[in-house]
DOLO-770647 format. One record per atom (N, C-alpha, C): residue number from 1; y, x, z; atom name; residue in three letters. Coordinates in Angstrom, 1 decimal. Atoms other than C-alpha are relative to their C-alpha. Layout:
% DOLO-770647
+------+--------+--------+--------+------+------+
! resi !     py !     px !     pz ! name ! resn !
+------+--------+--------+--------+------+------+
!  NUM !      Y !      X !      Z !   CA !  ALA !
...
+------+--------+--------+--------+------+------+
% end
This chain:
% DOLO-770647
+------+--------+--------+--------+------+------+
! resi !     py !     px !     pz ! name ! resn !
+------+--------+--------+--------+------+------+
!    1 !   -0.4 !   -0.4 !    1.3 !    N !  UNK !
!    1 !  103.8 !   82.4 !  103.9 !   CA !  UNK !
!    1 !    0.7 !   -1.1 !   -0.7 !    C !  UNK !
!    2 !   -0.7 !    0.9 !    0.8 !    N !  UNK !
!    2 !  106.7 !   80.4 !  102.5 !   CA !  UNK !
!    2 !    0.8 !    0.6 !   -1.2 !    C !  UNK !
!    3 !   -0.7 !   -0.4 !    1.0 !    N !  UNK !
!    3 !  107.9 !   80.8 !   99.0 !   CA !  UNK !
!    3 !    0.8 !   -1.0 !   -0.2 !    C !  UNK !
!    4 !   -0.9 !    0.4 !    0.4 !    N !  UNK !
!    4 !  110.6 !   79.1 !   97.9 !   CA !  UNK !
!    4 !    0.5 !   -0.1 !   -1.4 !    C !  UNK !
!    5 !   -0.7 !    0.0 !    0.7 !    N !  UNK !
!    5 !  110.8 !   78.7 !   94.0 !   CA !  UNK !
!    5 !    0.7 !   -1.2 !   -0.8 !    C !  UNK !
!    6 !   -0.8 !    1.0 !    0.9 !    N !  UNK !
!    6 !  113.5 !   76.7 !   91.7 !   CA !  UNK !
!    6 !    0.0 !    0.2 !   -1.1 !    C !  UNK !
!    7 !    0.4 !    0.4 !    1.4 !    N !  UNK !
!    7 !  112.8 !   75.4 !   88.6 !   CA !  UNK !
!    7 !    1.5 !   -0.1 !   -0.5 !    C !  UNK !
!    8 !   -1.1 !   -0.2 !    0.5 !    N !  UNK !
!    8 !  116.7 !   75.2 !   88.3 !   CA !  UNK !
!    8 !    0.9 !    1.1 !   -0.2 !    C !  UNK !
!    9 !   -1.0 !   -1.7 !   -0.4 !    N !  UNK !
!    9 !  118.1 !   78.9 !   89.2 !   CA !  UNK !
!    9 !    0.0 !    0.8 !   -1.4 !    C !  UNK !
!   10 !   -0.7 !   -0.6 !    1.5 !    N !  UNK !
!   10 !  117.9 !   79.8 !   85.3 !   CA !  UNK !
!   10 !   -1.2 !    1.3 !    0.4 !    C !  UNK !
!   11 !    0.8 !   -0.8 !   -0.7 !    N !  UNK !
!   11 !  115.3 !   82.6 !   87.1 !   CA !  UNK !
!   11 !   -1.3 !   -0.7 !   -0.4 !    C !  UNK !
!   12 !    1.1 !    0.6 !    0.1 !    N !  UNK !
!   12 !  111.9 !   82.5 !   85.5 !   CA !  UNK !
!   12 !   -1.0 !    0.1 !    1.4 !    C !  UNK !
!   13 !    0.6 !    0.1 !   -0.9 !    N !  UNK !
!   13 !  109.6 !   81.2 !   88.3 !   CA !  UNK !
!   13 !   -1.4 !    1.2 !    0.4 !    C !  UNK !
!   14 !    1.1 !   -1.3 !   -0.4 !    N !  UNK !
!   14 !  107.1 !   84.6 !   88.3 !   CA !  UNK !
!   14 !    0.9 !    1.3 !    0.3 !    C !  UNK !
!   15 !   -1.1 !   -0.8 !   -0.3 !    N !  UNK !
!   15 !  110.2 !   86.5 !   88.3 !   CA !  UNK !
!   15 !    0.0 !   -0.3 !    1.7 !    C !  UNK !
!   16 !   -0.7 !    0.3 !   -1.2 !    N !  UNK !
!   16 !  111.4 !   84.7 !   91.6 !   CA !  UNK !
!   16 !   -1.3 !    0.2 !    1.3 !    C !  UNK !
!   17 !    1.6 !   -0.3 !   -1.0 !    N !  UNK !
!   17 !  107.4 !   84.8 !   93.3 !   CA !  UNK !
!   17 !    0.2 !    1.5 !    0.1 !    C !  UNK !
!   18 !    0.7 !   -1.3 !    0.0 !    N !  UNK !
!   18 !  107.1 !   88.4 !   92.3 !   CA !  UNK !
!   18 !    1.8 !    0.8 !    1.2 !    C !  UNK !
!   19 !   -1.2 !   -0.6 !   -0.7 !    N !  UNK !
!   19 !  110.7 !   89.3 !   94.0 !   CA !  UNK !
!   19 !   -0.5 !   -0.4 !    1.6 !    C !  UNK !
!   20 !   -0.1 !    0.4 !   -1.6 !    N !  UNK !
!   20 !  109.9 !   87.1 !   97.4 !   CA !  UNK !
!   20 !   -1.2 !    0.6 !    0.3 !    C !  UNK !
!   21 !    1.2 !   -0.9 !   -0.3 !    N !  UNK !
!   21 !  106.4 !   89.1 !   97.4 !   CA !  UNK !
!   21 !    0.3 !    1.4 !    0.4 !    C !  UNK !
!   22 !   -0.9 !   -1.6 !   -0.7 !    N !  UNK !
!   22 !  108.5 !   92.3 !   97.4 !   CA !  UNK !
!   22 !    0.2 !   -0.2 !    1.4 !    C !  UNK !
!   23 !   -0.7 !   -0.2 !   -1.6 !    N !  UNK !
!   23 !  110.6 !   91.2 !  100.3 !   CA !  UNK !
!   23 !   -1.1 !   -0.3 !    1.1 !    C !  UNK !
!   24 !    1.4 !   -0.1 !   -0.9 !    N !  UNK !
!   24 !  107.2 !   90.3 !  102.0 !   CA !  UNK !
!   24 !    0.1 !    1.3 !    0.8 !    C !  UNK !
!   25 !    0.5 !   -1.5 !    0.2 !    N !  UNK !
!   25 !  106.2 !   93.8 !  101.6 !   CA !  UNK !
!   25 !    1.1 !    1.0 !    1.0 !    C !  UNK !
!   26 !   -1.2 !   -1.1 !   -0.1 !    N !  UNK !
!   26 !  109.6 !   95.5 !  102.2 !   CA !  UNK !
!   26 !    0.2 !   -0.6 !    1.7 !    C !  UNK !
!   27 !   -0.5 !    0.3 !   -1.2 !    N !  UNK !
!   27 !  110.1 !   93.4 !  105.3 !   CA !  UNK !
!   27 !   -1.4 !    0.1 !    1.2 !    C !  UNK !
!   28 !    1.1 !    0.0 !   -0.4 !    N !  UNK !
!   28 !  106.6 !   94.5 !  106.6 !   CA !  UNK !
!   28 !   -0.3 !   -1.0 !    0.5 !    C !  UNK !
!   29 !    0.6 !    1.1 !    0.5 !    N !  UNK !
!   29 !  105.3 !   91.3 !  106.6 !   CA !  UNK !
!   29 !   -1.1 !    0.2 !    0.0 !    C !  UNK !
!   30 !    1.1 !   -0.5 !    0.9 !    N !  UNK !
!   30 !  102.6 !   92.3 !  104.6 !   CA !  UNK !
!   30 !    0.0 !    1.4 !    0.0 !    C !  UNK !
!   31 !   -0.2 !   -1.5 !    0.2 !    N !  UNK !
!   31 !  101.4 !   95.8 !  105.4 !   CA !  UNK !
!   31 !   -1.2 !    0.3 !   -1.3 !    C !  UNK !
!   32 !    0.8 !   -0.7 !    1.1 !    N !  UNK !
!   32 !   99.2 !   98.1 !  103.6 !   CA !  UNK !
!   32 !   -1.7 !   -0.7 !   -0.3 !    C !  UNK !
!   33 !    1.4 !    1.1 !    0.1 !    N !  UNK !
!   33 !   96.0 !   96.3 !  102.4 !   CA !  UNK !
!   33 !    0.2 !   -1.3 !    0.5 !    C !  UNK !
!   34 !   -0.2 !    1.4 !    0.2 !    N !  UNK !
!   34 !   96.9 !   92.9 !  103.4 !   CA !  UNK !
!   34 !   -0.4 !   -0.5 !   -1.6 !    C !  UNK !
!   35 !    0.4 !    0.6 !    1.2 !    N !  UNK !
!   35 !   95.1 !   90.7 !  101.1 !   CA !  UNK !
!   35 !    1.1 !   -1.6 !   -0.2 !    C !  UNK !
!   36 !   -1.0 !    0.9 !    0.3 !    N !  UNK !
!   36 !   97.5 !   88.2 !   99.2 !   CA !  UNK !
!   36 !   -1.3 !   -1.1 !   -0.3 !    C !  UNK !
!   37 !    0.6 !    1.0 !    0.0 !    N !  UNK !
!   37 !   95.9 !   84.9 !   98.4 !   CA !  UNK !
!   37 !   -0.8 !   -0.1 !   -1.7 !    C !  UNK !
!   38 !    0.2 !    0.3 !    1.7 !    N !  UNK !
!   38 !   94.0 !   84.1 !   94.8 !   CA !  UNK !
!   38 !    1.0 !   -0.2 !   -0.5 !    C !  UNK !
!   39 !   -0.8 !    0.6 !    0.6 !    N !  UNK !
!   39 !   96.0 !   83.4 !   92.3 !   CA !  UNK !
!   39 !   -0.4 !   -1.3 !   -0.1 !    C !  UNK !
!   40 !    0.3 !    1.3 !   -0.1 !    N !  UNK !
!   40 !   94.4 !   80.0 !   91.9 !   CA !  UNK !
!   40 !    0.5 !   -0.8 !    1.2 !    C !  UNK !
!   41 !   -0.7 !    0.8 !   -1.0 !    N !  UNK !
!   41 !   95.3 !   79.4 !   95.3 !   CA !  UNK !
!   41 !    1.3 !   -0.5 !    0.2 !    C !  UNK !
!   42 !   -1.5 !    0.3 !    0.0 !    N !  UNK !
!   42 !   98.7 !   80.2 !   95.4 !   CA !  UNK !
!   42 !    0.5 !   -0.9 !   -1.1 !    C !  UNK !
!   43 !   -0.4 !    0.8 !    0.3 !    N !  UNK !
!   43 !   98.9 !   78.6 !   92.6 !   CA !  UNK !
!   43 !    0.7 !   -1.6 !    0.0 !    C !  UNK !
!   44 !   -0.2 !    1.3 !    0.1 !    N !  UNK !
!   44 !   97.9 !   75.4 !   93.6 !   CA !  UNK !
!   44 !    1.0 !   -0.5 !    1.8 !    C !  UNK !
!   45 !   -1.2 !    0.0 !   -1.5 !    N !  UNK !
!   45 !  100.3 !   76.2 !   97.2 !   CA !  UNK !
!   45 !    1.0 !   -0.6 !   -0.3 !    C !  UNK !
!   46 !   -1.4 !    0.1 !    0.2 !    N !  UNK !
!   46 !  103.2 !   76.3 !   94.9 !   CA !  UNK !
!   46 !    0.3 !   -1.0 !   -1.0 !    C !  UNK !
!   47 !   -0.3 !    0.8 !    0.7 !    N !  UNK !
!   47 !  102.5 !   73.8 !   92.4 !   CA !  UNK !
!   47 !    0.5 !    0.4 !   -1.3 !    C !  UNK !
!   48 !    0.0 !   -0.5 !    1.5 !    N !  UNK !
!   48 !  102.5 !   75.9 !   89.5 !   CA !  UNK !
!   48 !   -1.1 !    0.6 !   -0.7 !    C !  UNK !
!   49 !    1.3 !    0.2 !    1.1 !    N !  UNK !
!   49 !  100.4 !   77.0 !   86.6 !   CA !  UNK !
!   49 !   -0.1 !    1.7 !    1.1 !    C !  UNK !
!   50 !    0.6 !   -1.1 !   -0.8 !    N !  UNK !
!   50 !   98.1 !   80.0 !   87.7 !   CA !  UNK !
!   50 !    0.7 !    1.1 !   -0.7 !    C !  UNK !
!   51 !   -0.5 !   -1.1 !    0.9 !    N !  UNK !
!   51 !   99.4 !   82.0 !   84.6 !   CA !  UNK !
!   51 !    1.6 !    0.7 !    0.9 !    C !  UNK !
!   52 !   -0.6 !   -0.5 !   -0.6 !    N !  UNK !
!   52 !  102.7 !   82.3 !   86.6 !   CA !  UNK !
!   52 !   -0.2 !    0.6 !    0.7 !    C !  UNK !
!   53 !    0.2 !   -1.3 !   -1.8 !    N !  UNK !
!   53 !  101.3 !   84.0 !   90.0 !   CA !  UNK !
!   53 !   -0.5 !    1.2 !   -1.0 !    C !  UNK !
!   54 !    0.9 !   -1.3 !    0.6 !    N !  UNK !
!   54 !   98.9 !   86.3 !   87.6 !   CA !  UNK !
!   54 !    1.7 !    0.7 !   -0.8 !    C !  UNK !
!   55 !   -1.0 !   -1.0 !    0.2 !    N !  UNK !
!   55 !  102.3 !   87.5 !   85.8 !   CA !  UNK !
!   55 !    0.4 !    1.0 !    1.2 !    C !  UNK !
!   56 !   -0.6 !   -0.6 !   -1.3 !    N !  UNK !
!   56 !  103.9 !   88.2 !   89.2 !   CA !  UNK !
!   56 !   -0.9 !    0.8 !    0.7 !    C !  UNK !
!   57 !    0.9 !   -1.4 !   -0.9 !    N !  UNK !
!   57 !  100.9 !   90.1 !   90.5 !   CA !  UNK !
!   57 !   -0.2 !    1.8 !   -1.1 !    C !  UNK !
!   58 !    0.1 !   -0.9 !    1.3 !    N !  UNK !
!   58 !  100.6 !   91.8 !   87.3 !   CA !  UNK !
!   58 !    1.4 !    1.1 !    0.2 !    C !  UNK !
!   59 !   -1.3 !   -0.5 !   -0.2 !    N !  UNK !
!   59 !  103.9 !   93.2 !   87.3 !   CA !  UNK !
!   59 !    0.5 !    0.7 !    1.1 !    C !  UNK !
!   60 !    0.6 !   -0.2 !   -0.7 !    N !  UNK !
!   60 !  103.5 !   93.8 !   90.6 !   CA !  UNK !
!   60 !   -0.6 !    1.4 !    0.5 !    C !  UNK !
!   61 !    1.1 !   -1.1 !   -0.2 !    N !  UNK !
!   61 !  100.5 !   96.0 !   90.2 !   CA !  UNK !
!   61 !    0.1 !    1.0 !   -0.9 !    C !  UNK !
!   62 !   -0.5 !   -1.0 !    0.6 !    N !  UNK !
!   62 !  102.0 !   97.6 !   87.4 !   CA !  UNK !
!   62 !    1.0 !    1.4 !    0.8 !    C !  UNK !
!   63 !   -0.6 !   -0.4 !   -0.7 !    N !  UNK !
!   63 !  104.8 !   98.7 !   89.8 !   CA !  UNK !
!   63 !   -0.7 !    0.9 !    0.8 !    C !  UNK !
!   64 !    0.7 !   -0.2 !   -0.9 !    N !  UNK !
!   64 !  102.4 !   99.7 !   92.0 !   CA !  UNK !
!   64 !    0.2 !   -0.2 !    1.4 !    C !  UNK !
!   65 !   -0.4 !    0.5 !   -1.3 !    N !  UNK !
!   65 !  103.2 !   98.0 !   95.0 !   CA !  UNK !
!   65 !   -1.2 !   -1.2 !    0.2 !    C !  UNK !
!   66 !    1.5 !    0.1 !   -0.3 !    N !  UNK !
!   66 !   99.8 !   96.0 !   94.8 !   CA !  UNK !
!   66 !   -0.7 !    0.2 !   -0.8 !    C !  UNK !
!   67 !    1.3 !   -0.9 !    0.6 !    N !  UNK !
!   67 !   96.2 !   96.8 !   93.9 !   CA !  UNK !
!   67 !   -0.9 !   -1.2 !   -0.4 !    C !  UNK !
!   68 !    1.3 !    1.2 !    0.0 !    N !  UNK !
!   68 !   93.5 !   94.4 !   92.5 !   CA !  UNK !
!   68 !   -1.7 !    1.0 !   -0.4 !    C !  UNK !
!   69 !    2.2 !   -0.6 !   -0.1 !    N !  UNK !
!   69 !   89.3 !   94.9 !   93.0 !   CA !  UNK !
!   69 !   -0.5 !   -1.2 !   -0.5 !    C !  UNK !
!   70 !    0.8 !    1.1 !    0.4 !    N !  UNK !
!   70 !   87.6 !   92.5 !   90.5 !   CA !  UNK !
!   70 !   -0.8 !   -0.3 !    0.9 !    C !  UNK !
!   71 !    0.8 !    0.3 !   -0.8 !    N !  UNK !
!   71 !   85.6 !   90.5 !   92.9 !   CA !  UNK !
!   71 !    0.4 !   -0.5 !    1.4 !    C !  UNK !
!   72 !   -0.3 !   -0.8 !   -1.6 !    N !  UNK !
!   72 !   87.5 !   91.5 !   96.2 !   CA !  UNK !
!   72 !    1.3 !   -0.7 !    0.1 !    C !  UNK !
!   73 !   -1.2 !    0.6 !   -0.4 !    N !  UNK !
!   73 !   91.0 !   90.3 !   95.7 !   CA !  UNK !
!   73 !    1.4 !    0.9 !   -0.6 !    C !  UNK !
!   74 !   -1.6 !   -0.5 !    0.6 !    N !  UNK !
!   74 !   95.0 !   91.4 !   95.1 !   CA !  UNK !
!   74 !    0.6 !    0.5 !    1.2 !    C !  UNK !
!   75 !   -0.3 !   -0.2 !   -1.3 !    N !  UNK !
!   75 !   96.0 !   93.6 !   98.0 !   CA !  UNK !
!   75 !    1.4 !    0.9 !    0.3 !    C !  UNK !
!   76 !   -0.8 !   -0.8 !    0.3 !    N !  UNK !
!   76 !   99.2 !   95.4 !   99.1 !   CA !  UNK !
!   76 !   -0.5 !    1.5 !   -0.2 !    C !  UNK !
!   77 !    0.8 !   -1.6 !    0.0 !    N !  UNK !
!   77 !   99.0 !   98.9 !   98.3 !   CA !  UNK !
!   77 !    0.2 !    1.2 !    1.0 !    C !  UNK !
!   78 !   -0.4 !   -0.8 !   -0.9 !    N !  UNK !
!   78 !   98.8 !  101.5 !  100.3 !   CA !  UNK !
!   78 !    1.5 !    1.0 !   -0.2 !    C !  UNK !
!   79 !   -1.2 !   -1.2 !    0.2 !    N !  UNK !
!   79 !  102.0 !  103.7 !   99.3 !   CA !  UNK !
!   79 !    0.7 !   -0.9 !   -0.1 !    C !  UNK !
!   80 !   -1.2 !    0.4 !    0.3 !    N !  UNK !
!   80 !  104.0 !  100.9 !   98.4 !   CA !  UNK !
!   80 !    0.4 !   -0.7 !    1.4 !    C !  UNK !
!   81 !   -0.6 !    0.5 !   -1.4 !    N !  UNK !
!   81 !  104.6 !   99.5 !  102.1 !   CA !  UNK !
!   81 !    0.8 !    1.2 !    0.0 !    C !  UNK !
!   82 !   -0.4 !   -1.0 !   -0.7 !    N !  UNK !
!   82 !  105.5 !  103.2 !  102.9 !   CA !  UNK !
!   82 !    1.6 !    0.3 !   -1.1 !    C !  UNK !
!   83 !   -0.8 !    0.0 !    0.6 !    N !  UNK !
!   83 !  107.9 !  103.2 !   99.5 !   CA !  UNK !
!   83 !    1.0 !   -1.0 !    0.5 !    C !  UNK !
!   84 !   -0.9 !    0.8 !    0.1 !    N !  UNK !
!   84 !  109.3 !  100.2 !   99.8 !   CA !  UNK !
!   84 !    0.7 !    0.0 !    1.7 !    C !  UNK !
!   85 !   -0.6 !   -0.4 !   -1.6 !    N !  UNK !
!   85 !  110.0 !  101.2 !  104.1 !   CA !  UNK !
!   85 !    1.2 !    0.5 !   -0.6 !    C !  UNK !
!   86 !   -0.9 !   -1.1 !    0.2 !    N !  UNK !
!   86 !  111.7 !  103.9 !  102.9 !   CA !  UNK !
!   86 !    1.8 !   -0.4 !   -0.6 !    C !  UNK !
!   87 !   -0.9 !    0.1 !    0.8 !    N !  UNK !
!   87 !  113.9 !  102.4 !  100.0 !   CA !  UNK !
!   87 !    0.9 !   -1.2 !    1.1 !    C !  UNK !
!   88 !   -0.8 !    1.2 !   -1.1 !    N !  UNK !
!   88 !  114.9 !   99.4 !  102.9 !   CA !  UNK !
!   88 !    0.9 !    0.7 !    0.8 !    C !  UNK !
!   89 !   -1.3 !   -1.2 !   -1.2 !    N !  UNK !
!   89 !  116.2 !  102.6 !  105.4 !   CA !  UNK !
!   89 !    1.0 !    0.5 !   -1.0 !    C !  UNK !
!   90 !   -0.8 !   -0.4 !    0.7 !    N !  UNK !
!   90 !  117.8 !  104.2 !  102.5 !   CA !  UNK !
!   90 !    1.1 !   -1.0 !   -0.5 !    C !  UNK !
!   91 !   -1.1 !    1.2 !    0.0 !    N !  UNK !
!   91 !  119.9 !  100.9 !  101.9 !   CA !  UNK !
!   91 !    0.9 !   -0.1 !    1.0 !    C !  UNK !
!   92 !   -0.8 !    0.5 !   -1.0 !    N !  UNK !
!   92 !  120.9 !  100.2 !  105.3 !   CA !  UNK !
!   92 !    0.6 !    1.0 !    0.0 !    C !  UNK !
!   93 !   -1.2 !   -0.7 !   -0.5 !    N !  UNK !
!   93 !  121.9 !  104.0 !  105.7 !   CA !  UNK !
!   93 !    0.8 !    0.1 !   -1.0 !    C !  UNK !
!   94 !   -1.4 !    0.1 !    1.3 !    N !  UNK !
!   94 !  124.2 !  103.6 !  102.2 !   CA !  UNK !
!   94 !    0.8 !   -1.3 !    0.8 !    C !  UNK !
!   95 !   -0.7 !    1.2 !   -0.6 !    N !  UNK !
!   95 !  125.5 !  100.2 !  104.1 !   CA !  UNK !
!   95 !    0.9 !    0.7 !    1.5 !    C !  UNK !
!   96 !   -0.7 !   -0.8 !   -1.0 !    N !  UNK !
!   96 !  126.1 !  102.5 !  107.2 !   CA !  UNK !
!   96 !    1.1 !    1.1 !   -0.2 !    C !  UNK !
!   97 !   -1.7 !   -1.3 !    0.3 !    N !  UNK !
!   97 !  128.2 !  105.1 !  105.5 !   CA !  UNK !
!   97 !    1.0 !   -0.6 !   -0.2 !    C !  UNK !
!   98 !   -0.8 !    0.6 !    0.6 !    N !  UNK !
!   98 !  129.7 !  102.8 !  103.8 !   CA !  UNK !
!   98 !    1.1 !   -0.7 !    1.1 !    C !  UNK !
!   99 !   -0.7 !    0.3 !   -0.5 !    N !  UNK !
!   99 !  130.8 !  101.2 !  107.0 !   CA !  UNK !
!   99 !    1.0 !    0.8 !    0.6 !    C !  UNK !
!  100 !   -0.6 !   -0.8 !   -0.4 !    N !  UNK !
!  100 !  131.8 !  104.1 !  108.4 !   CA !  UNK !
!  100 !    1.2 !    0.7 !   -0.7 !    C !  UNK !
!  101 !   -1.5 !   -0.3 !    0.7 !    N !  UNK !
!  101 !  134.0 !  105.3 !  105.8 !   CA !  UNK !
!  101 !    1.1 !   -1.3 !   -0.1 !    C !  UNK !
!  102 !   -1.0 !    0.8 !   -0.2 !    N !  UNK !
!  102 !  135.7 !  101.9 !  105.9 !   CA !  UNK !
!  102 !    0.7 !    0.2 !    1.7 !    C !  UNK !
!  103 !   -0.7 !    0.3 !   -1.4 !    N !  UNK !
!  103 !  136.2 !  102.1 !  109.9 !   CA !  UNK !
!  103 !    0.6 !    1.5 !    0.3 !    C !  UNK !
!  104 !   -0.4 !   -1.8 !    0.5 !    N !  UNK !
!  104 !  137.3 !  106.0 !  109.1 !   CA !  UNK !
!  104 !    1.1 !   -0.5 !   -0.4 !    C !  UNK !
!  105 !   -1.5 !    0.6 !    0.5 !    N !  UNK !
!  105 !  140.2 !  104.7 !  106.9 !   CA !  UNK !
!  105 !    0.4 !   -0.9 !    0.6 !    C !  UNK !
!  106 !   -1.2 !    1.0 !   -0.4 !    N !  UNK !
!  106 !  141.1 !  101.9 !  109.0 !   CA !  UNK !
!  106 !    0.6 !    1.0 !    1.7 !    C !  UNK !
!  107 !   -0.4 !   -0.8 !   -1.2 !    N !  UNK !
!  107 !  141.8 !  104.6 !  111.8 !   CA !  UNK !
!  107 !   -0.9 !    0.1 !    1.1 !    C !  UNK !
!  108 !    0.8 !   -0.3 !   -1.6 !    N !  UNK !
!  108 !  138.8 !  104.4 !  114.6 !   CA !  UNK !
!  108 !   -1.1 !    0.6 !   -0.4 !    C !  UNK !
!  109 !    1.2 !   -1.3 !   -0.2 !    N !  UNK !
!  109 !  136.6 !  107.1 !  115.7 !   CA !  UNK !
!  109 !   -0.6 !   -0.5 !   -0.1 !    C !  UNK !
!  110 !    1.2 !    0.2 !    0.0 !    N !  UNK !
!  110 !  133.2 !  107.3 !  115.5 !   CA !  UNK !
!  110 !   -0.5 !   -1.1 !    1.3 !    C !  UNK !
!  111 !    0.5 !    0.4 !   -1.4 !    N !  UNK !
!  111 !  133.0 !  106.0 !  119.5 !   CA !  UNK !
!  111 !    0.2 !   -1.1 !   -0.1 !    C !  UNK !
!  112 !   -0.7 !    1.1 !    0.2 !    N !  UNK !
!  112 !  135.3 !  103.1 !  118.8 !   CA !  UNK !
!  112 !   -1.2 !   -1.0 !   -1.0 !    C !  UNK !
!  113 !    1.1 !    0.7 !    0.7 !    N !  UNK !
!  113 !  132.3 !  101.9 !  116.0 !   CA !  UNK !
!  113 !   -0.7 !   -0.3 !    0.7 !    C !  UNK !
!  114 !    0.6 !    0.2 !   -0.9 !    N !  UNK !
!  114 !  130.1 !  102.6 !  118.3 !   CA !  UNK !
!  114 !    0.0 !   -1.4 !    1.1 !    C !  UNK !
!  115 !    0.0 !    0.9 !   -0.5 !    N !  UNK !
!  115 !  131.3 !  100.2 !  120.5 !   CA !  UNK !
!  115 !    0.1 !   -1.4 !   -0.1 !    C !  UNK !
!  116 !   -0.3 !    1.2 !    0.9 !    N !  UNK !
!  116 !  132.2 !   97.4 !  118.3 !   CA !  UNK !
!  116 !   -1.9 !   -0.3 !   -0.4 !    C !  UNK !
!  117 !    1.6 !    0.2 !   -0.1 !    N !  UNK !
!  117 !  128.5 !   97.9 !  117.3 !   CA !  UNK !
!  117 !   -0.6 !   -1.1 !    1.2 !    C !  UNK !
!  118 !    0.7 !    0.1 !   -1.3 !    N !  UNK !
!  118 !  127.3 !   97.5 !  120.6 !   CA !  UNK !
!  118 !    0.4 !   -1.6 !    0.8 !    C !  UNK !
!  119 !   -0.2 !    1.6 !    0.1 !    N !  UNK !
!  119 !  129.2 !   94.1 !  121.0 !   CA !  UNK !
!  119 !   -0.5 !   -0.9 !   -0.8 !    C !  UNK !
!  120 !    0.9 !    1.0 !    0.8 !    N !  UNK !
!  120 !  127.4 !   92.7 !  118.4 !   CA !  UNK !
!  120 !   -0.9 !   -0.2 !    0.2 !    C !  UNK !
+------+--------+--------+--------+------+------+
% end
């Protein structure tokens, strides 16, 4: 688990946790119930105040993409792996039409994609 935040990117630092926690999630990484770390911990992982991570889980758990159990922990949620799947396929195939209607207007079939694809 590597986070990455900067104190210079103008991006408040619970903002930029709670986004790279997404792409955890989104990049199944972290499936359903995976338990995230304390916030104390992460805290002291990332060398920030605890109040930061507790925003970012907060926010988070508002969203509902994780769940907290006084006691138990901060865990992903069950539905939001299967949302946030979903919204990841729904991107690529807007990225796919998208390509296709550009290789559509530049003049090559579907097959011709195809194989350009397939060289990649």
């Amino acid at each position: 688990m590597a986070f990455e935040l900067s104190r210079k990117s103008g991006i408040p630092l619970y903002i930029q946790l709670k986004e790279q926690i997404r792409q955890q999630i989104e990049a199944s990484a972290w499936g359903p119930g995976f338990q995230l770390p304390t916030e104390r911990q992460l805290a002291n992982l990332l060398g920030v105040s605890r109040n930061t991570v507790s925003m970012a889980y907060q926010e988070l758990e508002t969203e509902g993409e994780l769940i907290s159990f006084q006691g138990k922990g901060t865990f992903v949620a069950e539905a939001a792996a299967e949302r946030l799947s979903e919204s990841r396929k729904q991107r690529l195939q807007r990225g796919i039409d998208e390509m296709l209607d550009a290789a559509t207007s530049l003049g090559f079939s579907f097959s011709e994609v195809l194989d350009l694809v397939a060289e990649q």
